[in-house]
TORPASE-786259 format. One record per residue (C-alpha): residue number from 1; x, y, z. Coordinates in nm, 2 decimals. Example, Ala and Ser with C-alpha at 12.3 -4.5 7.8 and 13.67 -1.06 7.14 Angstrom:
<pts>
PT; 1; 1.23; -0.45; 0.78 $
PT; 2; 1.37; -0.11; 0.71 $
</pts>
This chain:
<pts>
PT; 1; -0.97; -0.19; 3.00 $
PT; 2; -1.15; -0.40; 2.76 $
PT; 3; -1.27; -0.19; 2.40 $
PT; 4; -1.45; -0.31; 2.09 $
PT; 5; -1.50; -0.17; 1.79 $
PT; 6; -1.58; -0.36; 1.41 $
PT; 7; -1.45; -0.21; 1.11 $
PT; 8; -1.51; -0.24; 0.71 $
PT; 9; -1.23; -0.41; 0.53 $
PT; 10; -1.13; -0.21; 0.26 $
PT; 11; -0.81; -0.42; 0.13 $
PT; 12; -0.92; -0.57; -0.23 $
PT; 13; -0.81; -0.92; -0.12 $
PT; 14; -0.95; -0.85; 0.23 $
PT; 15; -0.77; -0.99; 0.50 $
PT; 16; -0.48; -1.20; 0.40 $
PT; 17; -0.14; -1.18; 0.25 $
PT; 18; 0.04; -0.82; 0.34 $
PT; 19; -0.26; -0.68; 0.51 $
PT; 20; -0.30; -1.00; 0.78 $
PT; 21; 0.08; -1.00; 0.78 $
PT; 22; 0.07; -0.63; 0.93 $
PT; 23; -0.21; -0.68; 1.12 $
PT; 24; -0.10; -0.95; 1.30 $
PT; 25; 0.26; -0.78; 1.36 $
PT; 26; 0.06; -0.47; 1.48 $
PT; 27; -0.10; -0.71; 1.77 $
PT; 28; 0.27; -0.85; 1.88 $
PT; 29; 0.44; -0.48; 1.90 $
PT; 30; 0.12; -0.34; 2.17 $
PT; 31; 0.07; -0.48; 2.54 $
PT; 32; -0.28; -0.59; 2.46 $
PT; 33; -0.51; -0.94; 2.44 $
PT; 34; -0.66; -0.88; 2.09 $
PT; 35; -0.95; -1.11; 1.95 $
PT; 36; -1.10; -1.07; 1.58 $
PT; 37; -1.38; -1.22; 1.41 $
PT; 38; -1.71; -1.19; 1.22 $
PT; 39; -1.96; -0.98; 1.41 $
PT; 40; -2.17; -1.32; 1.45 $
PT; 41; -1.91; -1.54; 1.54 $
PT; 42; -1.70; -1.66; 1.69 $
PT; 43; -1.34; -1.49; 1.81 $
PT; 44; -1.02; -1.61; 1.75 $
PT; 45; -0.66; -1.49; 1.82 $
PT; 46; -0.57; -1.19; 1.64 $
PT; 47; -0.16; -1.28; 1.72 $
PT; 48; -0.21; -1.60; 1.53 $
PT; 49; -0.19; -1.52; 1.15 $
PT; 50; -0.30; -1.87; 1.06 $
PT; 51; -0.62; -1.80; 1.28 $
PT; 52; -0.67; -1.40; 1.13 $
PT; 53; -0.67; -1.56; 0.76 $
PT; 54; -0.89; -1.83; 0.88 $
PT; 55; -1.13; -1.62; 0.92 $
PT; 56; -1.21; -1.59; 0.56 $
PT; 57; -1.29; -1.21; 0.56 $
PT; 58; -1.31; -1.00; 0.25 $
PT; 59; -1.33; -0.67; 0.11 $
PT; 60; -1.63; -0.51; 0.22 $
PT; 61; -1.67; -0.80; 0.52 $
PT; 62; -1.73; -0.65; 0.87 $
PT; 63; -1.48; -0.75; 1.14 $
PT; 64; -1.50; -0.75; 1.49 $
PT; 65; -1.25; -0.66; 1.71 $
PT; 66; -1.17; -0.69; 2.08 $
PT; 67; -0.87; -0.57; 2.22 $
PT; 68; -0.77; -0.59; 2.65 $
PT; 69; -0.47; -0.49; 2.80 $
PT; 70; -0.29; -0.08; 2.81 $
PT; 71; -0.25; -0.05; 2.47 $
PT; 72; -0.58; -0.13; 2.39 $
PT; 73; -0.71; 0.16; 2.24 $
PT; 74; -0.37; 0.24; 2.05 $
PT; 75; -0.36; -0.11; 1.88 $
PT; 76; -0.76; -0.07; 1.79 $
PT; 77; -0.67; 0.26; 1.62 $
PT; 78; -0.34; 0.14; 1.42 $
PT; 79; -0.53; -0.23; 1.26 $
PT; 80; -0.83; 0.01; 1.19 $
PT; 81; -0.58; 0.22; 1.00 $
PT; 82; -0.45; -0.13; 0.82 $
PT; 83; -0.82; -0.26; 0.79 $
PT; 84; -0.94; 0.08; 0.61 $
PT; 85; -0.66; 0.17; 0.39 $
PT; 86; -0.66; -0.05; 0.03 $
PT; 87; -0.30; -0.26; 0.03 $
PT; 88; -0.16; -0.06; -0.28 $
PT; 89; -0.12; 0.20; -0.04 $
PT; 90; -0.06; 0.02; 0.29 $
PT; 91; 0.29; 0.10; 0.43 $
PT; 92; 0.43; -0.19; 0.63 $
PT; 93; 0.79; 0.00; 0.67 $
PT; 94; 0.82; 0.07; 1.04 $
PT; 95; 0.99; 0.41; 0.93 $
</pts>
């Protein structure tokens, strides 16, 4: 099941640094293909932190993303959670 969604970043220093760090590890820990990008361009590997902070997006940016696989939806909904919430208060513990 393919599902797409595009978010607001919220992170001051938009996506790089701790927030791409977690995004990125949030796409390696769920059984899905996920793609990000600009809404009117292209897509590039969201697994790849060296293509997510290529991507040049900053606070208030849009971002698309695409996600395939079973955990889909569940990844979708945990980097929206990372895209939305400002880094100051970003928890990347895992517990």
């Amino acid at each position: 099941m393919t599902v797409e969604r595009t978010v607001t970043i919220v992170p001051e220093a938009g996506l790089h640094a701790r927030p791409a760090s977690a995004f990125v590890q949030t796409v390696n820990d769920h059984e899905a293909e996920v793609s990000a990008g600009r809404p009117d361009g292209d897509l590039v590997q969201a697994a790849s932190m060296i293509a997510v902070t290529s991507l040049g997006v900053g606070q208030g940016d849009d971002i698309k993303l695409v996600a395939d696989g079973p955990d889909a939806e569940a990844v979708l909904d945990e980097l929206e959670r990372i895209l939305t919430t400002p880094e100051a208060e970003l928890n990347t513990d895992d517990g």
